[in-house]
N, C-alpha and C positions, 0 to 999 in steps of 0.2 A: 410477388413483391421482392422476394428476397434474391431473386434473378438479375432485377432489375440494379440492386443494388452494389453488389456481384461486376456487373459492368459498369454502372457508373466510374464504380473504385478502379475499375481496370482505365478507363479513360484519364482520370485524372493522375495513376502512376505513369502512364504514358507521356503525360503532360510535365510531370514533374523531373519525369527521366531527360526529356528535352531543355527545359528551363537548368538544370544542373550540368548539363554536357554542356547547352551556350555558354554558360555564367563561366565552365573551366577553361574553353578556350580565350577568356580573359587571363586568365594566374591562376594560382592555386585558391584552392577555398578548405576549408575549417567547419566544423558542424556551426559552430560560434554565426559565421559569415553566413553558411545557407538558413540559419535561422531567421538572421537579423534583415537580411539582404532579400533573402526569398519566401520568407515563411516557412517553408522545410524542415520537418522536425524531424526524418528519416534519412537525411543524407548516404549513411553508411548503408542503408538497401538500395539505394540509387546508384549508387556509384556500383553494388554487385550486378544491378541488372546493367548498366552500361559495361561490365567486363565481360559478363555473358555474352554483350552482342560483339563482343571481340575489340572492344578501346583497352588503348595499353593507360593505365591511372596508376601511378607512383603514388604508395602513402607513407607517410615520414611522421614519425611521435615529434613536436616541438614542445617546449613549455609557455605554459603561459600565466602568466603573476591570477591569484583569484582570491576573494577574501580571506580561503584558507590554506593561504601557501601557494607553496608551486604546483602546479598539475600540468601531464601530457595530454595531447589534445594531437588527433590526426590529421593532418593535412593533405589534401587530395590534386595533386597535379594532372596534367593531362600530358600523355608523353607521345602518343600518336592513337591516330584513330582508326587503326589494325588495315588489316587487307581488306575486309569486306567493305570499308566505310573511304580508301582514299579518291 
C-alpha cells in the first residue's frame, strides 16, 4: 500500500511540475499566485525540480503590503527553457 502511494505522490508532482512551468510561460508567479491560481502549496519545490531539468527561473524578493506590514515574497520568472528543453 505504501508503494502505491509513493507513486501516486510521484505522479501528481509531475503533474504539478507541468501546471507551474505552463502557468510561468505566462509571467512571473509568486507562492501568493500558485496558491490562489493553482492550488500549489509547494511552489518553491517545483520550481527546484524544474531547475534540475535544466530551465533557467530568475527569483527576485518583492514586497508585498500584508496585514502585518511589509514582507518579501519570491517571485519566479522564466528566463529560457535550457538546452535540453529548446
Amino acid at each position: 500500500m505504501r508503494s502505491q502511494n509513493v507513486h501516486n505522490n510521484s505522479a501528481v508532482y509531475k503533474s504539478e511540475v507541468k501546471i507551474v512551468f505552463d502557468r510561468l510561460k505566462d509571467g512571473p508567479l509568486t507562492k501568493i499566485q500558485a496558491f490562489d491560481e493553482l492550488a500549489i502549496f509547494t511552489l518553491a519545490q517545483r520550481i527546484h525540480e524544474l531547475r534540475k531539468s535544466g530551465y533557467d527561473i530568475r527569483s527576485e524578493m518583492i514586497p508585498i503590503e500584508t496585514a502585518k506590514g511589509l514582507r518579501q515574497i519570491a517571485e519566479y520568472t522564466l528566463i529560457s527553457e535550457g538546452v535540453n528543453h529548446a
